[in-house]
C-alpha positions in Angstrom: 112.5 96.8 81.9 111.9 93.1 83.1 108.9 90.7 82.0 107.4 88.5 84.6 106.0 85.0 83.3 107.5 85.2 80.0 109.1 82.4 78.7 113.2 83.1 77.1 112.0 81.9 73.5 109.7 85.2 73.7 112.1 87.1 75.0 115.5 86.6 72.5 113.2 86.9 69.5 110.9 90.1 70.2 112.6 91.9 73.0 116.1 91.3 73.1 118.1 92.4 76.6 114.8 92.2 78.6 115.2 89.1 81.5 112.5 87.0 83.0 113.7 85.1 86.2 110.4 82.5 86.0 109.7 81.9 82.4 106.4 81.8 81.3 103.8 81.6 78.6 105.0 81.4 74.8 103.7 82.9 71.8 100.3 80.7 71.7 99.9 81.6 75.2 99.7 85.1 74.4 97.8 84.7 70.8 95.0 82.9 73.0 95.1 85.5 76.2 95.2 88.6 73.2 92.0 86.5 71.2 90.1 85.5 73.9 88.2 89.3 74.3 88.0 89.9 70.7 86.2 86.6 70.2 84.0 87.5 73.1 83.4 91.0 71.3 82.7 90.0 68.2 80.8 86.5 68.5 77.9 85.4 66.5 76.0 86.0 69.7 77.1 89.4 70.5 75.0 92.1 69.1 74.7 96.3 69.2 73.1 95.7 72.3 74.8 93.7 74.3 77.7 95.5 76.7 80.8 94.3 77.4 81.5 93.1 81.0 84.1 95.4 83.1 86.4 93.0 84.0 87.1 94.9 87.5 91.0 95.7 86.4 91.8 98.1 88.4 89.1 97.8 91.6 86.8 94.8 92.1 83.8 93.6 89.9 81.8 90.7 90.5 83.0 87.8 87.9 85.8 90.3 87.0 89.7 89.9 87.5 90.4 88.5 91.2 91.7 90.9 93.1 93.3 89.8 96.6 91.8 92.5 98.6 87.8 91.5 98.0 84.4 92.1 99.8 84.8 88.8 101.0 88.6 89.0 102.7 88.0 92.6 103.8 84.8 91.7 105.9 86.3 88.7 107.0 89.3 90.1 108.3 87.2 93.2 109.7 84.7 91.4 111.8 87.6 88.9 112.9 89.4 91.5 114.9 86.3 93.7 116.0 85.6 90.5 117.8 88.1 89.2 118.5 87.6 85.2 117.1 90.3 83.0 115.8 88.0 81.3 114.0 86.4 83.8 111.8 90.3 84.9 111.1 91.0 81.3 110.3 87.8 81.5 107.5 89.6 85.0 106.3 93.2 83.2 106.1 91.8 80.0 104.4 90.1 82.4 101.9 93.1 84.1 101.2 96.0 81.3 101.3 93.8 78.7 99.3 92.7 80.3 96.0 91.7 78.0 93.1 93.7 80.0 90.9 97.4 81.5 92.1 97.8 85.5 92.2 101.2 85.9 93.5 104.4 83.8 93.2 103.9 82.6 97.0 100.5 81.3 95.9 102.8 78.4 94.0 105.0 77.9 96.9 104.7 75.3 99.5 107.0 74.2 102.2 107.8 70.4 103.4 106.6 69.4 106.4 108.6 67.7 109.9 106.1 68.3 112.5 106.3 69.0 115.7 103.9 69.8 119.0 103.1 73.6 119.1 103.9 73.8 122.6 107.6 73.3 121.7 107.3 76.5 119.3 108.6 80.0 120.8 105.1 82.3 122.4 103.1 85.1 119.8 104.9 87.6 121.7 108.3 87.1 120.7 106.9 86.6 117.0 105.0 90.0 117.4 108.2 91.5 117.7 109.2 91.0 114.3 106.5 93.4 113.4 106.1 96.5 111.2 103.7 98.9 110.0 104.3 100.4 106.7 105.5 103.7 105.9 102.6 105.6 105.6 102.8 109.6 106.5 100.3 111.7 108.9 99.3 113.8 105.8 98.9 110.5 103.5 96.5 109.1 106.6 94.8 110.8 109.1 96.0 111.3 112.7 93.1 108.8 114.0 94.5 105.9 111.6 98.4 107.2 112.4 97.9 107.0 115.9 96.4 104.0 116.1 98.6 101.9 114.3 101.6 103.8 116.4 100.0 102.3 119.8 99.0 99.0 118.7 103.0 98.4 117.7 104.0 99.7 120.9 102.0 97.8 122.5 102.8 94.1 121.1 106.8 94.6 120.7 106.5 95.9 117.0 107.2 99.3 115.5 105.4 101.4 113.3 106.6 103.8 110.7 106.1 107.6 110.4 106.6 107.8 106.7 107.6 110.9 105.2 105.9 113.5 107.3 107.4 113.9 110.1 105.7 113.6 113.7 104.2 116.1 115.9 106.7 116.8 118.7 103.6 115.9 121.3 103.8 112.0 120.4 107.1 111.6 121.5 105.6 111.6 125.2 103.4 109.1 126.2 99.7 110.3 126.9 98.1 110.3 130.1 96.2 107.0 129.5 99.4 106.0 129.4 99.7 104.9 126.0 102.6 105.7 123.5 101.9 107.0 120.4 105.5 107.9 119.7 106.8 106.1 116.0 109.8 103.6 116.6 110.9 104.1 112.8 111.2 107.7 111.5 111.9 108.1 107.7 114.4 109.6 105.9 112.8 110.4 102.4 113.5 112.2 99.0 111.6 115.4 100.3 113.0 115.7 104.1 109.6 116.5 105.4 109.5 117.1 108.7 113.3 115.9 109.4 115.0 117.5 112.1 117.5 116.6 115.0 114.7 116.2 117.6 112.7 114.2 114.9 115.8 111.8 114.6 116.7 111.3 117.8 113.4 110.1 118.8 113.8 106.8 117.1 114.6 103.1 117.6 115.4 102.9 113.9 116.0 105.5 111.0 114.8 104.7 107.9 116.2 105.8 104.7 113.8 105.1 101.5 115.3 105.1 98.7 112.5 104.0 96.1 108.4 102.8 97.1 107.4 99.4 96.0 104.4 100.0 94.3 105.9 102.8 92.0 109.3 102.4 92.2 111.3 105.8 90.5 108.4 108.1 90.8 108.6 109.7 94.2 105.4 111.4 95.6 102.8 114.0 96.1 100.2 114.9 99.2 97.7 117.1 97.8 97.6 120.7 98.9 94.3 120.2 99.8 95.1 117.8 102.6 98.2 119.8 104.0 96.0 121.6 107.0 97.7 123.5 109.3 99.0 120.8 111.5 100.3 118.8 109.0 101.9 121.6 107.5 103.6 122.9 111.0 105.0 119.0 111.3 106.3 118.9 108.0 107.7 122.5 107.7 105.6 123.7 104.9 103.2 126.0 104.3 99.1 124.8 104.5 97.4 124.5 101.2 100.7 123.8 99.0 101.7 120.9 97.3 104.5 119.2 98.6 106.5 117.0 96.0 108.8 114.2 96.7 111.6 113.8 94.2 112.4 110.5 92.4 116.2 110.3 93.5 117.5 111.9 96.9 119.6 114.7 95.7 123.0 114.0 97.7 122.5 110.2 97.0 124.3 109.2 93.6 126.6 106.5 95.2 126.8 104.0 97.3 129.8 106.4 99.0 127.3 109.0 99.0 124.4 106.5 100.9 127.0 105.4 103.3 128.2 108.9 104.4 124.1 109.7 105.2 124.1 105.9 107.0 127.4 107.6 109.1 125.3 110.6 109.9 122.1 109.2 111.2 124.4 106.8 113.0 126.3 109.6 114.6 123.2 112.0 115.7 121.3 109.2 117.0 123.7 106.4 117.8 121.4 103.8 119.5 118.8 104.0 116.7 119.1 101.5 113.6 119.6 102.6 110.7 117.7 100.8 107.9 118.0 101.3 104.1 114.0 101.0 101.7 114.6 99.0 98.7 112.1 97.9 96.1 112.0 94.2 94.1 113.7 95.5 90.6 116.0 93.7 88.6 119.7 93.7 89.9 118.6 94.4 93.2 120.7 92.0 95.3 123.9 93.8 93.5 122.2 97.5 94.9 121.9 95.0 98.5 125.5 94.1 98.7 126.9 97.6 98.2 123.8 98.8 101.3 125.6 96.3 103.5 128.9 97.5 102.7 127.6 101.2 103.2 126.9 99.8 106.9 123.2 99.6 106.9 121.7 97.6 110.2 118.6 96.4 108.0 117.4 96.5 104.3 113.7 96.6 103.6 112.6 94.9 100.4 109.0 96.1 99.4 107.0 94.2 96.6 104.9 95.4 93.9 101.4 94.1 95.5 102.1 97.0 98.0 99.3 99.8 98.1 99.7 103.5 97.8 96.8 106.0 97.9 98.7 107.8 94.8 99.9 105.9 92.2 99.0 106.3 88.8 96.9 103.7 87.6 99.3 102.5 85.0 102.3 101.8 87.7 99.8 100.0 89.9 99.3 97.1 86.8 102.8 97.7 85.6 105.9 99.2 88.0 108.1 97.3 90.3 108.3 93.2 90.6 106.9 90.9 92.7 108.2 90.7 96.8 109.6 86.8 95.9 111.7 88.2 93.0 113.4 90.6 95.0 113.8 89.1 98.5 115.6 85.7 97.0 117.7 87.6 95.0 119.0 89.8 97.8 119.2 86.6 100.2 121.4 84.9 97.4 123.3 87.6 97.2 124.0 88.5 100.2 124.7 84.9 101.8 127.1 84.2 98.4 128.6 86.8 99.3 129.3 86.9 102.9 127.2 89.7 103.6 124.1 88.3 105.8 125.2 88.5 108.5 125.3 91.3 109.4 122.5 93.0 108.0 118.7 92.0 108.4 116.0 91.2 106.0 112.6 92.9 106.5 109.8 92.0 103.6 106.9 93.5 102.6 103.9 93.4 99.7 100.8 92.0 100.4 102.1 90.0 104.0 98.7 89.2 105.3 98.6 85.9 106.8 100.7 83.3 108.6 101.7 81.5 105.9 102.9 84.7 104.1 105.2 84.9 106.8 106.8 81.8 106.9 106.9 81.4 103.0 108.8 84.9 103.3 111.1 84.0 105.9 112.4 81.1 103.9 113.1 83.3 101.1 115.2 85.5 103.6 113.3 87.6 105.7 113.4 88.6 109.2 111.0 90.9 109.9 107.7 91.6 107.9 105.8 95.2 106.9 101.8 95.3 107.3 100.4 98.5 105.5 97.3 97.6 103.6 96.0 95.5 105.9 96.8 97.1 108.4 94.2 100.0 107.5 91.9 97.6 106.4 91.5 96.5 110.3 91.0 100.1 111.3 88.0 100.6 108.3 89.8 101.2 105.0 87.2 99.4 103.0 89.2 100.0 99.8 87.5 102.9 97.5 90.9 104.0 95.9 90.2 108.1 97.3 92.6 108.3 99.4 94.6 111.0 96.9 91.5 112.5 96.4 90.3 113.6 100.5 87.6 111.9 100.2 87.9 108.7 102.2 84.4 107.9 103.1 85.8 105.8 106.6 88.1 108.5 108.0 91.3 106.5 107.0 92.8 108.6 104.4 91.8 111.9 104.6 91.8 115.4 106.9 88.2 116.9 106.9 87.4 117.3 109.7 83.9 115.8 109.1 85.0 112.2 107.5 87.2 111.7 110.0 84.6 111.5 112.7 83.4 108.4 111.0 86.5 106.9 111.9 85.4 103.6 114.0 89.4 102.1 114.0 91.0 101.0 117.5 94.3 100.2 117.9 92.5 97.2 120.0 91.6 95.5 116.4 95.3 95.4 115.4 96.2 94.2 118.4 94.1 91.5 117.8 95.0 91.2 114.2 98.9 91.1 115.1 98.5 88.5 118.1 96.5 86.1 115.3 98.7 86.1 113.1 101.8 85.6 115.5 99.3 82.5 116.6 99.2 81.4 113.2 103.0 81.6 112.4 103.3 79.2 115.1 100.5 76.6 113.8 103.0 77.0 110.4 106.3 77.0 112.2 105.1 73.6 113.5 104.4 72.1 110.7 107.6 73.2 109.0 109.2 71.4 112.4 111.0 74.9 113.3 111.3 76.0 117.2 111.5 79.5 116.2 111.4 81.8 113.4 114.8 82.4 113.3 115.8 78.5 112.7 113.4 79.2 109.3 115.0 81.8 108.1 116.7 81.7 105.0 115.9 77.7 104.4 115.1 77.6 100.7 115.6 74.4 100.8 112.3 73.9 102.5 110.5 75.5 99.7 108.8 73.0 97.1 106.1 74.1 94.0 102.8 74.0 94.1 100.7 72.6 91.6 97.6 73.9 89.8 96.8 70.9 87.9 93.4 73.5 86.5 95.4 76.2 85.7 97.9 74.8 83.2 99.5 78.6 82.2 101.2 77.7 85.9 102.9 74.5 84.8 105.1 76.5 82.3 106.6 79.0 85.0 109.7 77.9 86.8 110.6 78.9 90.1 114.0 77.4 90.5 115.9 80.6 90.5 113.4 81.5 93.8 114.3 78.7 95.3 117.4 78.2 95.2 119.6 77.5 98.2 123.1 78.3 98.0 124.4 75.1 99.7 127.9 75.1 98.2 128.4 78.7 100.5 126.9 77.0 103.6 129.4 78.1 106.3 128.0 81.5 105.4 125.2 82.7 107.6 121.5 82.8 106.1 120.5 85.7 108.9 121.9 88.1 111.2 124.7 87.0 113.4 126.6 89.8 114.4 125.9 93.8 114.2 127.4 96.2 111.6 130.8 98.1 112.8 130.1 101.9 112.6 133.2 103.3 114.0 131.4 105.6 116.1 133.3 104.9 119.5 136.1 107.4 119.1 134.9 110.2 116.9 136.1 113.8 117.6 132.2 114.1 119.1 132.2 112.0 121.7 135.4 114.3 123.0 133.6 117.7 122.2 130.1 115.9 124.4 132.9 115.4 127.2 133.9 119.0 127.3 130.5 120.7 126.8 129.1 119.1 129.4 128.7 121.8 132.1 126.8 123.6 128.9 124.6 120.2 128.6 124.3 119.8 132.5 124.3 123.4 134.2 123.8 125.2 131.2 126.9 127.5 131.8 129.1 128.7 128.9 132.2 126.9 127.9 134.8 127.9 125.0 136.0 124.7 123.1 139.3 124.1 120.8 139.7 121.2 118.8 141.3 120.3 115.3 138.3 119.3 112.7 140.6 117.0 110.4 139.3 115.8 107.1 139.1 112.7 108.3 136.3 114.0 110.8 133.5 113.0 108.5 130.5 114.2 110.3 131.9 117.3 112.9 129.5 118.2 115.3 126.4 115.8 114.0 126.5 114.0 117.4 126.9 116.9 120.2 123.3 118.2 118.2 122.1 115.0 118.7 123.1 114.8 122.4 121.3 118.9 122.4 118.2 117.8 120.7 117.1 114.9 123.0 118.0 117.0 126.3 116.6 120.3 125.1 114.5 119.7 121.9 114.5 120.9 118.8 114.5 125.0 120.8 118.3 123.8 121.7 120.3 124.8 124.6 118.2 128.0 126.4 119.9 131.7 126.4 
């Protein structure tokens, strides 16, 4: 367990062993917050009659608990990218970055300012590029939604994410519009749904998740009653069952283990980057260091403020940490260590506007997820169903009839994406950065915000966020250099050499070669080299 906003004098006398990196409220912080309703209950006023007001915990109330996601952000950011005007998205980011009252860690960040003219500040489209679309499966969505996000990343430079599904063979070929709706990042999860070689090798980067920000620990579930008989053809199952998602990946219980998978994904598709899903938990930069020594290309940090359409209520309020916590801990780590560069940073957890992105990139990051508001442009309008099959937009569900009210285009993302590359400029300027990559890292940039009206801020302390590790500076603060797999001379790339008249002309050859123990994955790449010529059928005859 970890506390969030707790302060230490809390902590060593009433749970002893339990950390908070920001401090917090004391003990008449918390007498106040636990008084405050029963005094509201039971006031002279109050009577049998009256009701007491749902505070909107869990999905949004008028007067109730803020919730980021509102009628007000979602319609904002809706009829922004239907129309495609800067302006409106400007209202919908000013609503969102300039609360009265903070809701995330970022919302008491700020960053000091050097300006410089925008024109000197790299174009949108080499911003958009840093782009990615969270990991959510066809199964969890429906095609419509899938697809859509697929060609809008393709499209602008970025890459969307399969999840754990799988991908129906047809998307790996682009359609005759001529538009892609092919993946770039194909996920390697606890289950193995709808993993096989062709699957793999039909990637720009491999994904292995190893735990889901908003329930970190508790793997998954799609509902038998959404596995039709497509989706349960892509993810080798049967229609109408279950299909459960373990906790742990069963031949992961070691870093030695996790870097012997990283070895075979590199070997069976060896142009593909191979990128390791983390979640923001306490200790993580430790787990981050021994990911980069396991030879990862890229470690994804995903926050608690991530959605899921199927988390129990009680991890949504209470599992995983915030996307600050973890993604400064895993840049200290990594840079005190001598480890950055050669691995990068992606973040995600509620990443919805410009300044998002350049409050994350300080901490560390170099690329960014998008998942929740992501659907949100295509419709989602945020009814919590999607576990249920019931989404009344078409987002989140597979009847047939709901998801003809799907209005989504992979047009409004598009629009979405390119405004807030445009906006991560209008930031990068005032920060007086050329590029994205120059603010990378640059904690030292980072200064508090103050809520002068909300004085429960003024006892958190954000100095462990923002530190910079200046006594380490000849260490990078992002990617330099790329990972060495040792891939060049494996026993594979000889066995390729003398199969070939197999791979070219299909005619029979007889091969003898020593498999040593040293040969630690025999054979992985020759199916790789078979699945992308031939397909998942493999060589004909």
């Amino acid at each position: 367990f970890e506390a969030i906003g707790i302060s230490s004098s809390v902590l060593n006398t009433y749970f002893k062993g339990i950390s908070s990196k920001i401090e917090g409220i004391d003990m008449d912080d918390i007498a106040y917050e636990v008084l405050q309703p029963f005094f509201e209950a039971f006031s002279e006023t109050a009577n049998e009659a009256s009701r007491l007001e749902n505070l909107g915990i869990y999905a949004y109330r008028n007067n109730g608990e803020y919730h980021a996601w509102n009628p007000e952000t979602v319609s904002r950011l809706q009829i922004a990218t239907k129309t495609n005007n800067y302006g409106l998205f400007k209202e919908y980011t000013r609503t969102v970055d300039d609360k009265p009252n903070p809701a995330f860690i970022r919302d008491m960040l700020d960053y000091k300012r050097n300006p410089i003219d925008i024109s000197e500040v790299e174009p949108a489209a080499n911003i958009m590029k840093r782009f990615c679309t969270g990991a959510m499966s066809y199964g969890s969505i429906s095609r419509e939604a899938h697809e859509a996000m697929a060609i809008a990343m393709n499209i602008i430079g970025g890459r969307s994410n399969t999840g754990e599904g799988g991908e129906d063979p047809e998307r790996y070929k682009k359609r005759d519009d001529g538009l892609s709706t092919r993946s770039a990042i194909k996920q390697v999860a606890s289950g193995r749904f709808g993993v096989t070689a062709e699957y793999l090798v039909n990637a720009d980067e491999l994904q292995i998740k190893i735990a889901q920000g908003a329930k970190p620990g508790e793997g998954g579930q799609l509902p038998g009653y959404k596995v039709d008989k497509i989706i349960a053809r892509t993810r080798h199952s049967i229609p109408g069952i279950s299909l459960i998602s373990p906790p742990p990946h069963h031949d992961i219980y070691s870093i030695e283990d996790l870097a012997q998978l990283i070895f075979d994904l590199k070997n069976i598709n060896p142009s593909a980057v191979v990128s390791v899903k983390l979640v923001a938990e306490s200790g993580v930069g430790t787990i981050a260091a021994g990911v980069a020594k396991a030879k990862a290309d890229l470690i994804l940090i995903s926050g608690s403020e991530g959605g899921t359409g199927a988390s129990p209520a009680s991890s949504i309020k209470h599992a995983g940490l915030p996307l600050e916590i973890g993604l400064a801990e895993i840049q200290q780590t990594l840079v005190m260590n001598n480890l950055r560069g050669v691995v990068r940073l992606q973040a995600d957890g509620q990443v919805k506007t410009g300044r998002d992105i350049i409050l994350s990139a300080l901490l560390g990051a170099e690329e960014f997820g998008f998942a929740t508001s992501a659907l949100i442009v295509l419709g989602c309008v945020m009814m919590r169903k999607c576990h249920l099959n019931t989404c009344p937009v078409g987002v989140a569900t597979q009847n047939a009839e709901l998801r003809k009210r799907f209005v989504g285009r992979y047009e409004y993302l598009v629009n979405f994406f390119t405004f807030l590359a445009e906006e991560t400029r209008e930031h990068l300027a005032q920060l007086g950065c050329r590029t994205l990559e120059e603010a990378v890292g640059r904690a030292d940039l980072l200064e508090r915000k103050q809520f002068p009206d909300f004085p429960k801020t003024g006892k958190i302390d954000l100095s462990k966020i923002i530190f910079f590790p200046g006594d380490v500076t000849p260490n990078a603060l992002h990617k330099i250099s790329d990972q060495e797999h040792k891939i060049c001379d494996v026993l594979d790339r000889e066995l390729i050499r003398r199969s070939s008249p197999a791979l070219d002309l299909l005619m029979p050859v007889e091969i003898k070669l020593k498999i040593r123990n040293i040969e630690r994955a025999a054979g992985v790449m020759h199916s790789g080299e078979t699945a992308r010529r031939y397909g998942q059928a493999g060589l004909p005859g």
